[in-house]
OpenMM code with the backbone's topology and positions (N, CA, C; nanometers):
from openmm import Vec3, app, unit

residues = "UNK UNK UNK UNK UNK UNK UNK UNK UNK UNK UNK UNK UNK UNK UNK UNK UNK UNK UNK UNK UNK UNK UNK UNK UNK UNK UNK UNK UNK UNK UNK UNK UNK UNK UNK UNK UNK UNK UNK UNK UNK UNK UNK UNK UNK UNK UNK UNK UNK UNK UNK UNK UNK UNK UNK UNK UNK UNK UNK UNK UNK UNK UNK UNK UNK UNK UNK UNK UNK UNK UNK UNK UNK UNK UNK UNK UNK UNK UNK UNK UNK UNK UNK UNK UNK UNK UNK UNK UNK UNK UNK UNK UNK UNK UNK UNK UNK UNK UNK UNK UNK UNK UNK UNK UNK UNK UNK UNK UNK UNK UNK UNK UNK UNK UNK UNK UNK UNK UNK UNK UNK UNK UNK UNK UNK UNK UNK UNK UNK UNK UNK UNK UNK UNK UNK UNK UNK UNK UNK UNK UNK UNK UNK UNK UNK UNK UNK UNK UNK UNK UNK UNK UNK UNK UNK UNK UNK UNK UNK UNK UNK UNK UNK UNK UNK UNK UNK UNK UNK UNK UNK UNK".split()
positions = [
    Vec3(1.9902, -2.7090, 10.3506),
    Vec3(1.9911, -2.8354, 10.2807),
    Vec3(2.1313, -2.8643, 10.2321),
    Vec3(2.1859, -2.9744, 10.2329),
    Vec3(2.3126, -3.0602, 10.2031),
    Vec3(2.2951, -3.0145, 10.0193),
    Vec3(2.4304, -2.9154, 9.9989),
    Vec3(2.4548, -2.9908, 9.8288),
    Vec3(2.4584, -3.0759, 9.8050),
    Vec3(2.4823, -3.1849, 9.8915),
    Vec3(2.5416, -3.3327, 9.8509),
    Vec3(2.3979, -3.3832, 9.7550),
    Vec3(2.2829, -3.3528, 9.8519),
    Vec3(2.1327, -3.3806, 9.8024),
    Vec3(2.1342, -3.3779, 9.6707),
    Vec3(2.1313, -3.2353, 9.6663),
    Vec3(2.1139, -3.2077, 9.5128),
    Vec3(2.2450, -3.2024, 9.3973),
    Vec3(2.3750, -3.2199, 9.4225),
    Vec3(2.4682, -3.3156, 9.3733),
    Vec3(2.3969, -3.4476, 9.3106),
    Vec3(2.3317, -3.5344, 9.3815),
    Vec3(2.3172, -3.6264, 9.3976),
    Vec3(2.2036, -3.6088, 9.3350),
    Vec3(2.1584, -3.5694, 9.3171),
    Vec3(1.9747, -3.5456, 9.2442),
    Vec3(1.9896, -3.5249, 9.0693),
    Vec3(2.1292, -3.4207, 9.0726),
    Vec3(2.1862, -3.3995, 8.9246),
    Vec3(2.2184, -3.5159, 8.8490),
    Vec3(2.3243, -3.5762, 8.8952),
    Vec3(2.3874, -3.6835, 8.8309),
    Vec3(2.2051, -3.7956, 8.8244),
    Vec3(2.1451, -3.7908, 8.8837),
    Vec3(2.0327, -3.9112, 8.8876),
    Vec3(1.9212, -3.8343, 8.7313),
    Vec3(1.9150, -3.6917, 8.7615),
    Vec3(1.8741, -3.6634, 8.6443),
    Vec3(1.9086, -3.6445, 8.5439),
    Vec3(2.0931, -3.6647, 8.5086),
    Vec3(2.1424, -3.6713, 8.4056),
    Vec3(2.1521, -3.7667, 8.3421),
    Vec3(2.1694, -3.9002, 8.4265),
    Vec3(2.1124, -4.0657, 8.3886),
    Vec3(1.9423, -4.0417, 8.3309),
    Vec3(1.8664, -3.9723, 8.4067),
    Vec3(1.7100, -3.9779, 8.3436),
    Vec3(1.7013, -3.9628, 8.2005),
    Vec3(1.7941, -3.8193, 8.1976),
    Vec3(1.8223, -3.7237, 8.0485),
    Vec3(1.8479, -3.8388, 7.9515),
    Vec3(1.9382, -3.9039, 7.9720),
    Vec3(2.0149, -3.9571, 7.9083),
    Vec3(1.9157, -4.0631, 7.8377),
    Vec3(1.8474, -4.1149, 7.9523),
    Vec3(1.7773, -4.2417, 7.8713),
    Vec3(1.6293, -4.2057, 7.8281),
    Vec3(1.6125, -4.0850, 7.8597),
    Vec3(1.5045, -4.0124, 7.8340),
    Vec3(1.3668, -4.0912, 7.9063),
    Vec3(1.4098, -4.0528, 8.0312),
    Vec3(1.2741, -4.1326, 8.1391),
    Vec3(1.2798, -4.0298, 8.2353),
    Vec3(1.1243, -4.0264, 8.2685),
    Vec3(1.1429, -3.9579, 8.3702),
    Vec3(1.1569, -3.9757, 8.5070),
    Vec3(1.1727, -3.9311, 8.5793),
    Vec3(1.2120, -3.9788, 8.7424),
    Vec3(1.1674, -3.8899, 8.8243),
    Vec3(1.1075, -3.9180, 8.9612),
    Vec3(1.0090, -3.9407, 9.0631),
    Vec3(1.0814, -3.9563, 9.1404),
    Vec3(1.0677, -3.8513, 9.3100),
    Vec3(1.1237, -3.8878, 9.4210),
    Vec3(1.0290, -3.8322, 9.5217),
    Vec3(0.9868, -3.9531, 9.5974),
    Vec3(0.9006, -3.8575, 9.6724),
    Vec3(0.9358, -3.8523, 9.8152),
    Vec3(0.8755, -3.7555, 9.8698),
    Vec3(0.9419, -3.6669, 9.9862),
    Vec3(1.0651, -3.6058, 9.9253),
    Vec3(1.1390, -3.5565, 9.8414),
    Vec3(1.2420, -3.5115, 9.8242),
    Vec3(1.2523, -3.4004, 9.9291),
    Vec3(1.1618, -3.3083, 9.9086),
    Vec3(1.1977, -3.1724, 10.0044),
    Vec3(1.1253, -3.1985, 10.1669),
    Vec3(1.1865, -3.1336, 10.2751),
    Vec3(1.1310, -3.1250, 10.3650),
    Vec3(0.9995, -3.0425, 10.3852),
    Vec3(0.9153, -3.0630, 10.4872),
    Vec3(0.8124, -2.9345, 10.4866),
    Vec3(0.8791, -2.8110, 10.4752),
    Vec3(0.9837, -2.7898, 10.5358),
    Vec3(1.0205, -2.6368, 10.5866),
    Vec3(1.1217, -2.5739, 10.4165),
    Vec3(1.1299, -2.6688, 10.4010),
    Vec3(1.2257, -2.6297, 10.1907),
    Vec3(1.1632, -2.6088, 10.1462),
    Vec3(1.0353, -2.6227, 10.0985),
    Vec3(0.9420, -2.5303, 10.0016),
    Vec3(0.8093, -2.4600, 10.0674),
    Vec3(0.7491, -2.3812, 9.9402),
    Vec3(0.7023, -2.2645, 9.9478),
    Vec3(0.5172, -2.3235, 10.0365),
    Vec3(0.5146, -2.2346, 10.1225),
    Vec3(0.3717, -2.3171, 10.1961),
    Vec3(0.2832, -2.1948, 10.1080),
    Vec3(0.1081, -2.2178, 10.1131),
    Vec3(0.0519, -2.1099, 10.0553),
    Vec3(0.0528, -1.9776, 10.1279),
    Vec3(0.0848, -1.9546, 10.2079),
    Vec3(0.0908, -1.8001, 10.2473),
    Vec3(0.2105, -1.7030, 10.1293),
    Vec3(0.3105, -1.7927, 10.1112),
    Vec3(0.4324, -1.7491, 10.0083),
    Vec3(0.4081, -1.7421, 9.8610),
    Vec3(0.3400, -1.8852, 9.8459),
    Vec3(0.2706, -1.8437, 9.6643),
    Vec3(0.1872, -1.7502, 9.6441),
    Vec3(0.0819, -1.7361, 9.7644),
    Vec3(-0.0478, -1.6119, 9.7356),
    Vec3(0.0226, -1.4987, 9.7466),
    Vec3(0.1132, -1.4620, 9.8244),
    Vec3(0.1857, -1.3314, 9.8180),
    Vec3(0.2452, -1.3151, 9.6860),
    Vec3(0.3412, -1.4317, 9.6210),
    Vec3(0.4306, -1.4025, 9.5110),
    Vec3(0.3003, -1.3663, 9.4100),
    Vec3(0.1855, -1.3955, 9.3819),
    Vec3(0.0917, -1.3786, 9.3074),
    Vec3(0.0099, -1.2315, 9.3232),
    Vec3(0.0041, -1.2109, 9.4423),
    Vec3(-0.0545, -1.0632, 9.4845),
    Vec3(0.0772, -0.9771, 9.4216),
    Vec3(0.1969, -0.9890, 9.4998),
    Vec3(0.2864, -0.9053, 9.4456),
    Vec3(0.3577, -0.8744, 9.2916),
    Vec3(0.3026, -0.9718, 9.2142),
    Vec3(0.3478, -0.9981, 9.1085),
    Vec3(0.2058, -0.9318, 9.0092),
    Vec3(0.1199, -0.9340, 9.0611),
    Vec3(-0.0371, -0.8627, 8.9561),
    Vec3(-0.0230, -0.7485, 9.0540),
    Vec3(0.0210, -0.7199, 9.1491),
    Vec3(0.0072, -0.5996, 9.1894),
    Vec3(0.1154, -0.4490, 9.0789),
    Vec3(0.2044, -0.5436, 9.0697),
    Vec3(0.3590, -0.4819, 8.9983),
    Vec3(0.3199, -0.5163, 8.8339),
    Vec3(0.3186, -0.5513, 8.8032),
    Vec3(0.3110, -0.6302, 8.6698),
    Vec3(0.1752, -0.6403, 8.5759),
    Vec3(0.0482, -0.6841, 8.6594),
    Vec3(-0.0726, -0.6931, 8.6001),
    Vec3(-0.0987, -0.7816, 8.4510),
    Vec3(0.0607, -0.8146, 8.4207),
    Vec3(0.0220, -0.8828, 8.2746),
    Vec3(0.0502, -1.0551, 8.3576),
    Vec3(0.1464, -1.0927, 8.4820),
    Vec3(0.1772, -1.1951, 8.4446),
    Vec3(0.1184, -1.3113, 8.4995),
    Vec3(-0.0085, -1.2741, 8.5120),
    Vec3(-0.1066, -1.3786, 8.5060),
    Vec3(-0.2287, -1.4512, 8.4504),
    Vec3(-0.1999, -1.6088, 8.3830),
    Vec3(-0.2587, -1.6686, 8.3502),
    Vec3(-0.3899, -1.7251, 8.3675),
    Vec3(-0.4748, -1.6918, 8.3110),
    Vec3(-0.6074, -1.7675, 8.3723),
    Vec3(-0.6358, -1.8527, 8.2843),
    Vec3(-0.6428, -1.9793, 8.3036),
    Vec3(-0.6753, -2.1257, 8.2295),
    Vec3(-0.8239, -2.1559, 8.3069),
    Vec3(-0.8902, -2.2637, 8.2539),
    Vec3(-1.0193, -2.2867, 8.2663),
    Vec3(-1.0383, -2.3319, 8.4025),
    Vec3(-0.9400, -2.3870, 8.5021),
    Vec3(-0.9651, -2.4245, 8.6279),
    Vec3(-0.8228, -2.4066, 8.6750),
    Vec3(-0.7500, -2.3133, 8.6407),
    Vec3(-0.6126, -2.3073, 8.7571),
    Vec3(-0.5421, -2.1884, 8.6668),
    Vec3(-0.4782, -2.0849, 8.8235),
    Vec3(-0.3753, -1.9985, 8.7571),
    Vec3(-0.2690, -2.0210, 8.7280),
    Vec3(-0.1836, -1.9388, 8.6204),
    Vec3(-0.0232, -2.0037, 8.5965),
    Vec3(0.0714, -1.8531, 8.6383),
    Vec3(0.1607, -1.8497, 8.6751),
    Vec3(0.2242, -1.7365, 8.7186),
    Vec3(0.3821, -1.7643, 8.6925),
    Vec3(0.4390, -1.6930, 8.6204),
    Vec3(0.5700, -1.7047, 8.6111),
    Vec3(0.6531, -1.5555, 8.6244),
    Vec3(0.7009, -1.5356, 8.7631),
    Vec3(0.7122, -1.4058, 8.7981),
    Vec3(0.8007, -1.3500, 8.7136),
    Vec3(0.8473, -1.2259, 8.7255),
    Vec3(0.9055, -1.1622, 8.6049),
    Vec3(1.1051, -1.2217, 8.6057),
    Vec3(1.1593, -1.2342, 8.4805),
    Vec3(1.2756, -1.2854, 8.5112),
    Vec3(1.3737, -1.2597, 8.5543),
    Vec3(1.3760, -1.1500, 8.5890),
    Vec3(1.4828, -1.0473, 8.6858),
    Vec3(1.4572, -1.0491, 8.7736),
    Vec3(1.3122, -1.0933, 8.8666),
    Vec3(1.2943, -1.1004, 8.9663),
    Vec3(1.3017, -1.2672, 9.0670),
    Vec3(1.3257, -1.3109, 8.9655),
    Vec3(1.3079, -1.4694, 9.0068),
    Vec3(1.3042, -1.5206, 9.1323),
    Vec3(1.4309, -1.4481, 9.2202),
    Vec3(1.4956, -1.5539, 9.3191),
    Vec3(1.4392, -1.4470, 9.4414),
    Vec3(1.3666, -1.3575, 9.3834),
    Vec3(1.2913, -1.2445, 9.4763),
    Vec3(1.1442, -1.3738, 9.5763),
    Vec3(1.1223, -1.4439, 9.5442),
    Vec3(1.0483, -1.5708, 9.5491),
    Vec3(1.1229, -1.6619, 9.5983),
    Vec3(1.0549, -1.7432, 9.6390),
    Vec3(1.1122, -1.8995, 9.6983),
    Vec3(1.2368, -1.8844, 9.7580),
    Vec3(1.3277, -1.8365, 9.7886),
    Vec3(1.4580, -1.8668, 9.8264),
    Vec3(1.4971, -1.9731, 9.8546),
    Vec3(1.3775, -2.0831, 9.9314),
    Vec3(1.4462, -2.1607, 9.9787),
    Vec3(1.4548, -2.2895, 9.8838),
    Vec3(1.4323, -2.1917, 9.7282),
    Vec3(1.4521, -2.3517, 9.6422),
    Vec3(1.5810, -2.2436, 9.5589),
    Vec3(1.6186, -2.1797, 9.5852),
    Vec3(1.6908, -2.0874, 9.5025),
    Vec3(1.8591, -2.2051, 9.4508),
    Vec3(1.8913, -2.2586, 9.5637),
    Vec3(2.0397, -2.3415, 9.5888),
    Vec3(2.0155, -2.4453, 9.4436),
    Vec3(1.8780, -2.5207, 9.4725),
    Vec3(1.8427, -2.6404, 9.4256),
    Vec3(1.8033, -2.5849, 9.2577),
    Vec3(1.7620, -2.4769, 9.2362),
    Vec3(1.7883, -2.4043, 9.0962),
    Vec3(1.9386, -2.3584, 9.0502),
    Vec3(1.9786, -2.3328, 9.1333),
    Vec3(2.1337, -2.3130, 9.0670),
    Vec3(2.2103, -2.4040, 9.0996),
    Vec3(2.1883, -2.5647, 9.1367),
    Vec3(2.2862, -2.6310, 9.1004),
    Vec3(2.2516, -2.7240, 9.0077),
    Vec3(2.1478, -2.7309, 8.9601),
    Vec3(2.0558, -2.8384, 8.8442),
    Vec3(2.0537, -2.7435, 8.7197),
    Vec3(2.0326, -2.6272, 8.7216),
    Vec3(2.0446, -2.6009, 8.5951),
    Vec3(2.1409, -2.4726, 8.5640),
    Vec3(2.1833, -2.4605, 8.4225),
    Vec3(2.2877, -2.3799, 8.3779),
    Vec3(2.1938, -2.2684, 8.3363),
    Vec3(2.0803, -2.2767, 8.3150),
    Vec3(1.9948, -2.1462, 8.2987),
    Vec3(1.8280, -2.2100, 8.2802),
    Vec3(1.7807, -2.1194, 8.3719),
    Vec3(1.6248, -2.1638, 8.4565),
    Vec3(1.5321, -2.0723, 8.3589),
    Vec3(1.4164, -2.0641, 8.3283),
    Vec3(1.2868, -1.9980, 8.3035),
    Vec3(1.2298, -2.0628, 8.3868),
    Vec3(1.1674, -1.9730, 8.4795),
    Vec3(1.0858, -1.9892, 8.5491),
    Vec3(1.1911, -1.9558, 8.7190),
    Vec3(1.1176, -1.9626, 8.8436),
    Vec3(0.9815, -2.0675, 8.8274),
    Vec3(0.8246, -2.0337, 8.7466),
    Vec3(0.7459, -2.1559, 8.7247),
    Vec3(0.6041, -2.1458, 8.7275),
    Vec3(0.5525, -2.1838, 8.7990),
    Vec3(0.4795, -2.1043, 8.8571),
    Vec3(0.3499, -2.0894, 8.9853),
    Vec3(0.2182, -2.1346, 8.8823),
    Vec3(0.1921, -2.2596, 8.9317),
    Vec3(0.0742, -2.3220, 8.9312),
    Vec3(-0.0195, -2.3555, 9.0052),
    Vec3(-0.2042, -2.2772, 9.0886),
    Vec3(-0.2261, -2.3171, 9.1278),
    Vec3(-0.3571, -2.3296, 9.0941),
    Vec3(-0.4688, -2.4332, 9.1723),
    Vec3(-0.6106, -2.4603, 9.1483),
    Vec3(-0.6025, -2.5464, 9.1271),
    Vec3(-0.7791, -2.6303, 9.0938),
    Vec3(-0.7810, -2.7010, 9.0876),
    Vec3(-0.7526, -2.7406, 8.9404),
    Vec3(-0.7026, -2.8778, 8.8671),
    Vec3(-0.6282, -2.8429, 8.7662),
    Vec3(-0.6695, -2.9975, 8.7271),
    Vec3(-0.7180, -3.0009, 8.6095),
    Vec3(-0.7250, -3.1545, 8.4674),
    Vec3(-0.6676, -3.0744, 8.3759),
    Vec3(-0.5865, -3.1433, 8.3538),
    Vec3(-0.5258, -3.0895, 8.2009),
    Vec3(-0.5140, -3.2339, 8.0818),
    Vec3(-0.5259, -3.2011, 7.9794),
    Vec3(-0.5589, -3.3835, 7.9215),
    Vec3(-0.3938, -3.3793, 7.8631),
    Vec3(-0.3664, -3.5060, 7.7695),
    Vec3(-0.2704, -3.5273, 7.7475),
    Vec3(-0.2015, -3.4336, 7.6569),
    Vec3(-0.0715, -3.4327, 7.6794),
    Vec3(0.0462, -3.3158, 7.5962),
    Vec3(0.1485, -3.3547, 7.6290),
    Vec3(0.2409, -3.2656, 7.4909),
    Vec3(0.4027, -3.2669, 7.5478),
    Vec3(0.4283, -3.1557, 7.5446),
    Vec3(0.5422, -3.1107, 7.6087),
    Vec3(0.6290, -3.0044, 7.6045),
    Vec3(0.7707, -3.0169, 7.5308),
    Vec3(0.8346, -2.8713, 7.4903),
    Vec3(0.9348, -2.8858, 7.4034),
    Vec3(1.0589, -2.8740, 7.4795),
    Vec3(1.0471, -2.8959, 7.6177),
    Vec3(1.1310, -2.8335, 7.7006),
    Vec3(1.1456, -2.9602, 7.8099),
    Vec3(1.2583, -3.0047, 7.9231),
    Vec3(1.2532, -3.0514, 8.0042),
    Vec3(1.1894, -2.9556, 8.1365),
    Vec3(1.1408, -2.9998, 8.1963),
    Vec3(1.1147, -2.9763, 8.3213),
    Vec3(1.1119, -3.0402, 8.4479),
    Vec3(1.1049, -2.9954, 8.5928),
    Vec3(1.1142, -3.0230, 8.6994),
    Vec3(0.9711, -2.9623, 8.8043),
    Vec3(0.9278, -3.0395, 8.8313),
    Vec3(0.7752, -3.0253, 8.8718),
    Vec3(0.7873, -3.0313, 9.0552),
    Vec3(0.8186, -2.8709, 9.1191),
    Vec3(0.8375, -2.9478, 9.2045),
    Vec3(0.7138, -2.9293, 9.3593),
    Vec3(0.6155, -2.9953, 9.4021),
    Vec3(0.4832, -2.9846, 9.4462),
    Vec3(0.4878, -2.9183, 9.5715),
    Vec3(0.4448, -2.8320, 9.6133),
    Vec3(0.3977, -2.7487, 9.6996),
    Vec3(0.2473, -2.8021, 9.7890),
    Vec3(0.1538, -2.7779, 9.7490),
    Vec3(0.0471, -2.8039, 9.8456),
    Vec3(-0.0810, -2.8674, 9.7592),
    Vec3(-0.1191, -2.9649, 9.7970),
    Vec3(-0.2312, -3.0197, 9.7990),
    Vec3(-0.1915, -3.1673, 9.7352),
    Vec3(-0.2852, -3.2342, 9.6181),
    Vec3(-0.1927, -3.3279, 9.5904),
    Vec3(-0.2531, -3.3161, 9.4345),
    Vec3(-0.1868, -3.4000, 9.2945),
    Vec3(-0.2421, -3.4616, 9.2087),
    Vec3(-0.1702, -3.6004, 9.1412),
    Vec3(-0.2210, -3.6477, 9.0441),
    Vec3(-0.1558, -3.7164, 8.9867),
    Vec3(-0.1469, -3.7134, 8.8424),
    Vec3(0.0139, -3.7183, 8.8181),
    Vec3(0.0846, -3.6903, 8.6718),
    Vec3(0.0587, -3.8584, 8.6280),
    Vec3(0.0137, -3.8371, 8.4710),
    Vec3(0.0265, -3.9867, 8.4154),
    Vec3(0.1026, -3.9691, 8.2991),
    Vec3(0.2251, -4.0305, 8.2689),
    Vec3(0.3154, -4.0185, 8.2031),
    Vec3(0.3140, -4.0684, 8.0564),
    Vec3(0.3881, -4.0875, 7.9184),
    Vec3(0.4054, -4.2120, 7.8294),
    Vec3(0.4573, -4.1593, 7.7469),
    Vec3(0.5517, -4.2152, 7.6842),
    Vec3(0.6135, -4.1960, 7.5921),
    Vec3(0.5669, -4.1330, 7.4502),
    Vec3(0.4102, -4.1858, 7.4233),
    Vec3(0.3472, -4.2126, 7.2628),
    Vec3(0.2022, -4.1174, 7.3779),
    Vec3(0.1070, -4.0763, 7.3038),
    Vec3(-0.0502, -4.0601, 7.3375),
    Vec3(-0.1073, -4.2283, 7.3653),
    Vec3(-0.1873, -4.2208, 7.5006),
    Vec3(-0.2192, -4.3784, 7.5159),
    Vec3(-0.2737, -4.4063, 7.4376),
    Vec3(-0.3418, -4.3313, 7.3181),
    Vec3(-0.3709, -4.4106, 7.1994),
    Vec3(-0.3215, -4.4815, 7.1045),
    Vec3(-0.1951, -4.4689, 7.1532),
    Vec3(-0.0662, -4.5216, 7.0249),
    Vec3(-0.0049, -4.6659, 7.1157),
    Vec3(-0.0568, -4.6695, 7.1959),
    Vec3(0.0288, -4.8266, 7.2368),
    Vec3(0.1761, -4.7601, 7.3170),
    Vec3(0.1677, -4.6618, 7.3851),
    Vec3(0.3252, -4.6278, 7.4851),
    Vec3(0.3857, -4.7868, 7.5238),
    Vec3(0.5232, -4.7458, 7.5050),
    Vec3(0.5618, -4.8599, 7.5514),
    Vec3(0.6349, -4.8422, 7.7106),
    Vec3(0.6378, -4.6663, 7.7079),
    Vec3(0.6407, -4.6584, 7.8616),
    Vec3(0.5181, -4.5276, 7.9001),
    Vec3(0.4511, -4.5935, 7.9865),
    Vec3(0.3432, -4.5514, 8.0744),
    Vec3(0.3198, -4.5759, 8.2120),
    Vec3(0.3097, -4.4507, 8.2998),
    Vec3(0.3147, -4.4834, 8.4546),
    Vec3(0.2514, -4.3354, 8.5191),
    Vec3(0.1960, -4.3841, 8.5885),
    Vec3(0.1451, -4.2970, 8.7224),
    Vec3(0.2006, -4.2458, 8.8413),
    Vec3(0.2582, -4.1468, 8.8511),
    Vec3(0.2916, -4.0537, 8.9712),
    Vec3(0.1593, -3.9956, 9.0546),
    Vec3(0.1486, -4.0124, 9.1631),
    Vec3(0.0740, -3.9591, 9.2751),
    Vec3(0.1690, -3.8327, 9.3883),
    Vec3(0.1512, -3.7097, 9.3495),
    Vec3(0.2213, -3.6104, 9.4044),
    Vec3(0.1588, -3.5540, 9.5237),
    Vec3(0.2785, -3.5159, 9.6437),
    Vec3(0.2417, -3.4714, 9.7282),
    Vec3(0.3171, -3.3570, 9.7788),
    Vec3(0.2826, -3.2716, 9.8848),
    Vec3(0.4271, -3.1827, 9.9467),
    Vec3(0.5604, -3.2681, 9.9547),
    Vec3(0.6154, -3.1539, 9.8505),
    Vec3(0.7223, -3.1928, 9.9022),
    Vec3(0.8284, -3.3048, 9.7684),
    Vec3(0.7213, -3.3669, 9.6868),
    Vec3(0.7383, -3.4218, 9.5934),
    Vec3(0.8155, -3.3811, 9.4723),
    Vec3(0.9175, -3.4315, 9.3995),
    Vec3(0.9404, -3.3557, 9.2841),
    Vec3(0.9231, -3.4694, 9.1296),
    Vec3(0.8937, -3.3994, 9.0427),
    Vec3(0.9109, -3.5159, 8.9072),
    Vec3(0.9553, -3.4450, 8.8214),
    Vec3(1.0716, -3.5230, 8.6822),
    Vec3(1.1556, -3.4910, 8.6403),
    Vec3(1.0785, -3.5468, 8.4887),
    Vec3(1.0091, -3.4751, 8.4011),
    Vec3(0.9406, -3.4780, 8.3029),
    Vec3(1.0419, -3.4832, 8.1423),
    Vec3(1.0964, -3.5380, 8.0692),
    Vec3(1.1800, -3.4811, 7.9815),
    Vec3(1.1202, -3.4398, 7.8578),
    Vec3(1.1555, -3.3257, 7.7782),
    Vec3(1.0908, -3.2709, 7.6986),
    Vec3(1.0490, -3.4316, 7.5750),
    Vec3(0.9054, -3.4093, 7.4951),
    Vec3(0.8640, -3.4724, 7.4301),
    Vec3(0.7749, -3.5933, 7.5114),
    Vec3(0.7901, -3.5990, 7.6304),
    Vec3(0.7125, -3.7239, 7.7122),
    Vec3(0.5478, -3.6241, 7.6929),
    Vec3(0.4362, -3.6963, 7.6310),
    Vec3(0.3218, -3.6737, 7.7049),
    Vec3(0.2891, -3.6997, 7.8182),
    Vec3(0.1892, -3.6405, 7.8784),
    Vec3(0.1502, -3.6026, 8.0287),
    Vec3(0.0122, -3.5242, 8.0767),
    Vec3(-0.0278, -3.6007, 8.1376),
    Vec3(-0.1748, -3.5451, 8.2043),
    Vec3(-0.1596, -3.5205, 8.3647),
    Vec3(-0.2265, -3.4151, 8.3946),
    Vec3(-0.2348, -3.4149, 8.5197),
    Vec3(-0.3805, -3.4023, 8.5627),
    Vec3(-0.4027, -3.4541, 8.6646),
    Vec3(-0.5237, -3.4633, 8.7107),
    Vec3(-0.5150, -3.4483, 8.8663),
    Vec3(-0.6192, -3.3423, 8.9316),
    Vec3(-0.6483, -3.3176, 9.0679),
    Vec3(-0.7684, -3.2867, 9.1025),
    Vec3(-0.7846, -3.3186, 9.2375),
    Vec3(-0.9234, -3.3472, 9.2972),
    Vec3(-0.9719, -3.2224, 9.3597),
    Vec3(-0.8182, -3.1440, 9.4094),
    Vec3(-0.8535, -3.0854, 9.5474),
    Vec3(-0.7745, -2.9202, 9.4993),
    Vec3(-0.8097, -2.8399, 9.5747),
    Vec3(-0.6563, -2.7259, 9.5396),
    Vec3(-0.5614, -2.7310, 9.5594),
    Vec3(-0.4708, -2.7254, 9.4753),
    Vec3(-0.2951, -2.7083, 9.4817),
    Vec3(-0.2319, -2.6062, 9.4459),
    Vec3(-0.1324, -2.6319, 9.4682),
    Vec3(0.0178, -2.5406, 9.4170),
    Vec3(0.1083, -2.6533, 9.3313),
    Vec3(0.2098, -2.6088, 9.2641),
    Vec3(0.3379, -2.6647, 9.2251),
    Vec3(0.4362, -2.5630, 9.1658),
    Vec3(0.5473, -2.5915, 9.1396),
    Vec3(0.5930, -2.5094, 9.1219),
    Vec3(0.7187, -2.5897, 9.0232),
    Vec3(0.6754, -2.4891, 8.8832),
    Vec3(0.7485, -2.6131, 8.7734),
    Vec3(0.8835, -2.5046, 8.7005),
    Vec3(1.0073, -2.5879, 8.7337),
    Vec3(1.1312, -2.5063, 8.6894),
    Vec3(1.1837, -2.5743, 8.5145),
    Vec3(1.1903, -2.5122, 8.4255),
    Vec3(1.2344, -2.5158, 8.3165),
    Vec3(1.3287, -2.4893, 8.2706),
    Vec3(1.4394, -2.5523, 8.1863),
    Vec3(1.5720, -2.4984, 8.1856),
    Vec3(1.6723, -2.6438, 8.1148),
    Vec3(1.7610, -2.5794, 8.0758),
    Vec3(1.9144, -2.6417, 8.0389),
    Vec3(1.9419, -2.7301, 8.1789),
    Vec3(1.9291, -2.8323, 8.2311),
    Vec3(2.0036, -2.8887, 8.3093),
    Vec3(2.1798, -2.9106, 8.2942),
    Vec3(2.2229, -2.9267, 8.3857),
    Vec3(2.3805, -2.8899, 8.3707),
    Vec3(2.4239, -3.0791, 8.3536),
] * unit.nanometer
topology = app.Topology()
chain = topology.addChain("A")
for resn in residues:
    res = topology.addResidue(resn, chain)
    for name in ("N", "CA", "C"):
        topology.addAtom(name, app.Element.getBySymbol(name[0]), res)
């Protein structure tokens, strides 16, 4: 993959940062740039095989965030696109199943970036009970990425089984 890409992906999420919105690109990655499920079920076997603590069980989907020394032991082929977006990463998180989660924020920015199946993120500034004055719907697919900034509430909702794979961190 071209740095230029993700050059170009930085500066667009440093404008996001800035105005505190989030941003949506879809198709960003090719099929062959991210992780298909034969690669997440392994990082998950190998990771409860070694580890046994670092997995999450939530009411309809696992969360996996492999150990942090091991990070880039995983995915490689998003490894470039983590070290040129951020100055220091937690994660990745391995998210998969089928997955409703109701509305929340996080204290952290993140980068959501979709692997297999599909869902849809609904965004807003305020809880839709408060009157958001920004609110919008993302529909995610392979390949998809969304750029969440810490304090935005957010729901996700899916029909079917997935993956994603969500990077957390200091953007540069």
């Amino acid at each position: 993959m071209s740095n230029n890409k993700y050059t170009d992906l930085l500066k667009s999420l440093q404008e996001a940062k800035d105005k505190n919105m989030p941003l949506f690109y879809k198709n960003f990655f090719n099929d062959d740039e991210i992780p298909r499920w034969d690669e997440i079920l392994n990082c998950l076997y190998d990771q409860y095989n070694e580890k046994q603590n670092v997995i999450t069980e939530y009411e309809s989907y696992l969360s996996l965030i492999p150990d942090y020394f091991e990070q880039d032991k995983y995915f490689l082929q998003l490894k470039e696109f983590k070290e040129t977006l951020f100055f220091q990463c937690h994660g990745p998180k391995v998210s998969i199943g089928r997955f409703d989660i109701g509305s929340h924020k996080d204290a952290w920015d993140g980068i959501t970036v979709h692997c297999e199946g599909n869902n849809t993120w609904t965004v807003s500034d305020k809880p839709t009970w408060e009157n958001p004055s920004y609110l919008e719907s993302f529909d995610l697919g392979r390949g998809d990425i969304l750029f969440c900034p810490k304090g935005f509430y957010h729901k996700i909702k899916s029909s079917n089984a997935r993956a994603s794979i969500l990077f957390v961190g200091d953007i540069k």
